[in-house]
Wavefront OBJ file of the C-alpha trace (Angstrom):
o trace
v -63.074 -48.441 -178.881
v -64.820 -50.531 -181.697
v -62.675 -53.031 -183.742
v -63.504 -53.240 -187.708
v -62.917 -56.799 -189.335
v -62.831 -56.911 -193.163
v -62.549 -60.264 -194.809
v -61.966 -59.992 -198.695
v -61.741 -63.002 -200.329
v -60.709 -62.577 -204.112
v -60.083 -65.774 -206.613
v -59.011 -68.421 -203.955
v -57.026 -65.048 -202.260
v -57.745 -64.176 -198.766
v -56.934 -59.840 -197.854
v -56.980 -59.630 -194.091
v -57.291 -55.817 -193.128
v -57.988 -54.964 -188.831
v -57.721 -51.550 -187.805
v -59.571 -49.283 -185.089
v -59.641 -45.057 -184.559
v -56.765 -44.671 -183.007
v -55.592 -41.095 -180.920
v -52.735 -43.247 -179.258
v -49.665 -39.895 -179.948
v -46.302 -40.890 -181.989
v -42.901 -41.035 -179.081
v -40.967 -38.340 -180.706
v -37.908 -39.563 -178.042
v -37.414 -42.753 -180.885
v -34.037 -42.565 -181.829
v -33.039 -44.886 -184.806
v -35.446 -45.753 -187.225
v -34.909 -48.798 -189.741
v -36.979 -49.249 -193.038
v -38.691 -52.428 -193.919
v -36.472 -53.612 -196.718
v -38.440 -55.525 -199.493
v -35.509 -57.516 -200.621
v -35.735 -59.300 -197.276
v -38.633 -61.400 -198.217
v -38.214 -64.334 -200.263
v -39.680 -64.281 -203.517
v -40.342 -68.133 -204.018
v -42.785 -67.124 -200.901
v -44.663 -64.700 -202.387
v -47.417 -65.326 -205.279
v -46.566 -61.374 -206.789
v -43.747 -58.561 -206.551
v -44.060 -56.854 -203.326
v -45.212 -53.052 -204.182
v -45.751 -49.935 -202.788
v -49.502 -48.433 -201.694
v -50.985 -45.792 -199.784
v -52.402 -46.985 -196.627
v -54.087 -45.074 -193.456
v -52.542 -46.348 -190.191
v -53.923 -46.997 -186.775
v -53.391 -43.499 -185.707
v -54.739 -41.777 -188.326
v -52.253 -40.822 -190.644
v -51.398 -42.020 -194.477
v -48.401 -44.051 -195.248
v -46.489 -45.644 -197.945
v -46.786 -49.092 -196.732
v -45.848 -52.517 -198.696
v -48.343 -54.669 -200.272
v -46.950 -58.496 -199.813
v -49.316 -61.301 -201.977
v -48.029 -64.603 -200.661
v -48.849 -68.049 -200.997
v -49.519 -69.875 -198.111
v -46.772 -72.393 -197.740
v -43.209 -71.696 -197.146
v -40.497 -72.685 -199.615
v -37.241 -72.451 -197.267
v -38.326 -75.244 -195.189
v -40.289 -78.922 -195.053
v -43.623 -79.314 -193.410
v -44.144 -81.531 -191.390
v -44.453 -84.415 -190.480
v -47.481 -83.648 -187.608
v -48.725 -86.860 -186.081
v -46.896 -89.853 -186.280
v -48.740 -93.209 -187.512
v -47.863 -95.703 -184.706
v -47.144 -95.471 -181.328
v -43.470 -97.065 -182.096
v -42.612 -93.746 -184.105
v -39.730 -91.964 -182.968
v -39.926 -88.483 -183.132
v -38.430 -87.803 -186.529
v -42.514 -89.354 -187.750
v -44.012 -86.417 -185.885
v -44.326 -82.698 -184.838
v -44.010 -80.547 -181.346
v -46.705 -79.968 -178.702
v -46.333 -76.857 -176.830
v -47.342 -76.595 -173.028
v -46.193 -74.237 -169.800
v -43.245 -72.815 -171.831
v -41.963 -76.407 -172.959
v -41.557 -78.095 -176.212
v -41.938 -82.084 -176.406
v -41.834 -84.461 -179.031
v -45.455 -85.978 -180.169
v -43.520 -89.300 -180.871
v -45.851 -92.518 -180.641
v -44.523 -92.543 -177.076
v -46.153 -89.479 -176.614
v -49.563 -90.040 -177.650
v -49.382 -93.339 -175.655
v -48.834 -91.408 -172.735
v -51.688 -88.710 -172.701
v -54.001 -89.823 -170.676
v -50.748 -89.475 -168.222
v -49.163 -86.074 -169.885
v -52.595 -84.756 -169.457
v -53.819 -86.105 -166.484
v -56.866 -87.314 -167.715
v -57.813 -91.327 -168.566
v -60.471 -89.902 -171.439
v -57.140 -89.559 -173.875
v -56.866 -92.869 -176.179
v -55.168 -91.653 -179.221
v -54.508 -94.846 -181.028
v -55.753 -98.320 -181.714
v -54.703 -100.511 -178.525
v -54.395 -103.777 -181.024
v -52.201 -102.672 -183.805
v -50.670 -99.093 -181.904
v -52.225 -97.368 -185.087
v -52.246 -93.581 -184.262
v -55.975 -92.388 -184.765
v -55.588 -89.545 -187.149
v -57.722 -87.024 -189.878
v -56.560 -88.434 -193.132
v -58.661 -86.457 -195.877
v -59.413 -82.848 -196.581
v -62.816 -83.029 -195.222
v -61.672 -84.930 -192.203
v -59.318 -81.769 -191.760
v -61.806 -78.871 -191.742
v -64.116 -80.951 -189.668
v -61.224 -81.818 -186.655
v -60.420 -78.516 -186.686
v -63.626 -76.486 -186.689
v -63.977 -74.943 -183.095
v -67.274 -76.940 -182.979
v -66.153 -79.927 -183.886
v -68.280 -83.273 -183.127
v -67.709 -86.302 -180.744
v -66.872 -88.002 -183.964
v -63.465 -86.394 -183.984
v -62.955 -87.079 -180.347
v -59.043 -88.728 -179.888
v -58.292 -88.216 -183.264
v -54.351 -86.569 -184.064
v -55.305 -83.497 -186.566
v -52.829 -82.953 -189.400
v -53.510 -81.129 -192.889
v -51.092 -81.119 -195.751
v -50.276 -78.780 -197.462
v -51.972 -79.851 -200.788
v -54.845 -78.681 -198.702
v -54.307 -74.653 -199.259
v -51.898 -74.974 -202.756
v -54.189 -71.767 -204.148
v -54.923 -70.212 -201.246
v -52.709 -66.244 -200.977
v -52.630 -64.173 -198.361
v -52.561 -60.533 -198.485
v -50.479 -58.175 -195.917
v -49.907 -54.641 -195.417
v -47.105 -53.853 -193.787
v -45.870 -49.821 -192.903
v -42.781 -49.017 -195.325
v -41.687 -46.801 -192.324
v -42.542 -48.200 -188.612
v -43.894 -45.170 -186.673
v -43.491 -45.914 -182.848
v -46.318 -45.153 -180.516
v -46.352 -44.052 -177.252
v -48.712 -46.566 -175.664
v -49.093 -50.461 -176.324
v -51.905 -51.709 -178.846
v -53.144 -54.918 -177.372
v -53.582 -57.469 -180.603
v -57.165 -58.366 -181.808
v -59.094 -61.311 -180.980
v -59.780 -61.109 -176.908
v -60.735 -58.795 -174.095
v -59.462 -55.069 -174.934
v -58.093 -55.770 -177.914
v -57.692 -53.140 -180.368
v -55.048 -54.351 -182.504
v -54.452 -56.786 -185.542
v -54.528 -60.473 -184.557
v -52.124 -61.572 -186.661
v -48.367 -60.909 -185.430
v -45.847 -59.934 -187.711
v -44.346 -61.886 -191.420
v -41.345 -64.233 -191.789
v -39.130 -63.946 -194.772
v -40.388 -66.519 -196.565
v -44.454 -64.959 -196.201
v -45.650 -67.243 -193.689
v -47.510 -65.243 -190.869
v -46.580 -65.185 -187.489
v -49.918 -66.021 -185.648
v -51.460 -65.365 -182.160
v -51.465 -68.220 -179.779
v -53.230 -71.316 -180.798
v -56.280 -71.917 -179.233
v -55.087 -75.007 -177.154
v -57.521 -75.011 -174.520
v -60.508 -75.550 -177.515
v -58.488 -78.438 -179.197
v -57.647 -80.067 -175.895
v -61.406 -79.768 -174.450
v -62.446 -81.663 -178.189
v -59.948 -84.052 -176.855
v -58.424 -83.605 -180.236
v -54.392 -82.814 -180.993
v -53.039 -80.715 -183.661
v -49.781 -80.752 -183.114
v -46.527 -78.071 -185.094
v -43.915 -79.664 -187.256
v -40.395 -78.761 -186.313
v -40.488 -75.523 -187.866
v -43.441 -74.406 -184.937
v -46.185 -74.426 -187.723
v -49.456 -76.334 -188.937
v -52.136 -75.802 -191.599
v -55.438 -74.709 -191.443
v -57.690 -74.166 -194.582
v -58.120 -70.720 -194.036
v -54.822 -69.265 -192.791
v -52.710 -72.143 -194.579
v -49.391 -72.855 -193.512
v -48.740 -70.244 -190.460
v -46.460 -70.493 -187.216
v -47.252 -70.778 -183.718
v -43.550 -70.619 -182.328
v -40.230 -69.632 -183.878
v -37.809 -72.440 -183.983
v -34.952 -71.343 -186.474
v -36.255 -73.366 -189.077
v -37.168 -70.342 -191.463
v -35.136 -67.654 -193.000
v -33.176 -65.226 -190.631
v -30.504 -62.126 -191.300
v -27.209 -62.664 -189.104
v -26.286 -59.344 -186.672
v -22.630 -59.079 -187.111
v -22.428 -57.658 -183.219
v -23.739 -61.034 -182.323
v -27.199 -60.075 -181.323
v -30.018 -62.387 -181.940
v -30.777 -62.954 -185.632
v -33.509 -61.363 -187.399
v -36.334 -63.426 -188.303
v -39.105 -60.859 -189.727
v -41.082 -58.207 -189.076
v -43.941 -57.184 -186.759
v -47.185 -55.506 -188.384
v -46.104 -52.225 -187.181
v -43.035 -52.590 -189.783
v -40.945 -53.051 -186.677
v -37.863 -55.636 -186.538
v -38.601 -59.223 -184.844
v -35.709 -61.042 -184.121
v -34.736 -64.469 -182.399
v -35.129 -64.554 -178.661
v -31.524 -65.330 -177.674
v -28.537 -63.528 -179.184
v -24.891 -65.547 -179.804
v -24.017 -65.997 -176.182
v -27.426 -67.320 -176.058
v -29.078 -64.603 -173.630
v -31.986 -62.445 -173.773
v -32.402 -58.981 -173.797
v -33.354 -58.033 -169.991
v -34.938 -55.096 -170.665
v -37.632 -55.642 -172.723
v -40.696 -53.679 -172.791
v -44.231 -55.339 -171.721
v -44.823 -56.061 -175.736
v -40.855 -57.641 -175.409
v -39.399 -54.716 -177.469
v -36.238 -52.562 -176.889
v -34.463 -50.405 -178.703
v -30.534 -49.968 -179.592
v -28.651 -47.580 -182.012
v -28.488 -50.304 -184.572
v -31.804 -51.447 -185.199
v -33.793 -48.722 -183.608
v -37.060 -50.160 -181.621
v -37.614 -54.338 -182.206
v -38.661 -56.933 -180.778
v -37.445 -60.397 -179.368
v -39.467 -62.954 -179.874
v -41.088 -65.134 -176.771
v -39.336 -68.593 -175.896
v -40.729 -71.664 -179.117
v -42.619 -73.216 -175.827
v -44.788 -70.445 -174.707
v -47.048 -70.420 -177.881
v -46.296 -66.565 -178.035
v -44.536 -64.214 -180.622
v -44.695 -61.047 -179.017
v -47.258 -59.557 -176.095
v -48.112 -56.291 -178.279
v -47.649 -53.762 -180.556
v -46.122 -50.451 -180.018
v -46.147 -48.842 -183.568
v -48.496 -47.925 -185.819
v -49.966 -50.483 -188.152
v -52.322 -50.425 -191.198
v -56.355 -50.205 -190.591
l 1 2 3 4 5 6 7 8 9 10 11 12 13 14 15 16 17 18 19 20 21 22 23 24 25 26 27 28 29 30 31 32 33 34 35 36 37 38 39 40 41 42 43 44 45 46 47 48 49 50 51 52 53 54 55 56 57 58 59 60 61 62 63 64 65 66 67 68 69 70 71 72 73 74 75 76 77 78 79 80 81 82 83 84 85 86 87 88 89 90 91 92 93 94 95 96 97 98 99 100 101 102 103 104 105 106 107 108 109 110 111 112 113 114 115 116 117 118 119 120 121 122 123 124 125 126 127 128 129 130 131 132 133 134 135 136 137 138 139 140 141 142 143 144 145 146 147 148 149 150 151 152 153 154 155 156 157 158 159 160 161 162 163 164 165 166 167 168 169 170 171 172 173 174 175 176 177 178 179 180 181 182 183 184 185 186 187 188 189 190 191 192 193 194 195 196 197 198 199 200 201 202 203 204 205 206 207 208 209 210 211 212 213 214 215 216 217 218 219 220 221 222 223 224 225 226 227 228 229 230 231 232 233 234 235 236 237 238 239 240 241 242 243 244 245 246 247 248 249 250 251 252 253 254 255 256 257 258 259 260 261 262 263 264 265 266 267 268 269 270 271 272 273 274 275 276 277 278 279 280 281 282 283 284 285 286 287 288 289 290 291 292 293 294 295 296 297 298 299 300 301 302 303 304 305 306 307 308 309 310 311 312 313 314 315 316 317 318 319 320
């Protein structure tokens, strides 16, 4: 199967379209099946109305599908703070680190501790005179922590970008008016088989749910670039976007007490909160953690904010 990548840039706008050909057949046993509703999204998130286009899908066939423009910082929540400034800084002056399903605190106890947390004496984070957190402070110092190939000058330094970073930068995504569910899985794009788009799904206020963040790169830089509360960080060409969903952003209340919704996937399918009001999860998720009821038709539940993970796959159709 070969994978297409278009990058359109456009005035400081950035159009991401991924698609591949496509024979996987449409499960004509779906029961339910639930429009994407415009009105969901925010409009202080997006940077024009939301309209309506014709779009061909992943399997071939031609859809009305919804054309979202939005700027790439959310407006229903703070960002930040990322790394704190001292190694006295309780956690309220910094972000989250993610690791083996758990979510800790990168207070300045925690990046006094790394060389412990990560089992390796090579992490010094911070200035062992004044406890000054070492830290990316301009623009440039930004893009050049965070480039993949970034240089031993960057080693031990806490990455954080603000947000005045990517003010004009928009982001473009096409999302199916209609989810049509597939019978087999699309694996998302980016790694070994994949076929599918690597970006995940949209929150209500247009800030992308992404893949998993490359954490084994930034830790073997020896650098850090830790998520605010809200499971998200900045880089200057995706902007503001999530890594893990932490109830910080916009979600729709189910009055039968399952888990809230918090967006929706590529596909056009429903992504909700992990745990409904009891606080337990769905046991029979499929392998891309979707299920389907009367009420919402097929959705999915998002992974747990400590696994670094959204969902494991697609299983409709979504735009090439």
């Amino acid at each position: 199967m070969k994978l297409h990548l278009k990058l359109l840039s456009i005035a400081l706008g950035l159009t991401i379209i991924i698609g591949c050909s496509n024979t996987n057949p449409i499960d004509t046993s779906v029961g339910t099946i639930v429009k994407v509703k415009s009105s969901d999204f925010l409009s202080a998130g997006l940077s024009e109305p939301i309209s309506v286009v014709s779009r061909t899908l992943s399997n071939g066939t031609t859809a009305d599908c919804y054309k979202i423009v939005c700027k790439s910082t959310p407006t229903d929540h703070a960002m930040g703070p990322w790394c704190p400034t001292n190694i006295s800084d309780a956690a309220d002056a910094g972000g989250i680190w993610l690791k083996d399903g758990n979510v800790y605190n990168v207070d300045g106890a925690f990046i006094k501790n790394l060389a412990t947390f990560f089992s390796d004496p090579t992490w010094m984070m911070y200035n062992s005179t004044t406890g000054e957190v070492i830290r990316t402070k301009t623009q440039a110092e930004c893009q050049a922590a965070a480039n993949p190939a970034v240089g031993p000058e960057y080693k031990n330094f806490c990455v954080e970008c603000l947000p005045s970073y990517v003010a004009n930068i928009t982001q473009t995504y096409y999302i199916p008016v209609t989810p049509i569910k597939l019978t087999n899985a699309i694996q998302f794009g980016m790694g070994p088989g994949a076929s599918g788009p690597a970006v995940r799904g949209l929150a209500f206020n247009g800030v992308r749910f992404d893949g998993p963040a490359p954490v084994n790169a930034i830790l073997g830089a020896y650098t850090l670039a830790p998520f605010d509360d809200a499971g998200g960080h900045i880089n200057l060409a995706a902007g503001y976007h999530y890594h893990a969903a932490t109830g910080k952003s916009k979600e729709i209340a189910q009055s039968d007490g399952h888990a809230p919704m918090i967006g929706y996937a590529a596909d056009g399918h429903g992504l909700f909160a992990r745990l409904d009001s009891t606080g337990a999860e769905p046991s029979d998720l499929d392998e891309c953690r979707g299920h389907t009821d009367n009420t919402r038709g097929y959705h999915y539940h998002v992974d747990k904010a400590g696994a670094n993970n959204f969902i494991n796959c697609l299983k409709g159709a979504y735009v090439n």
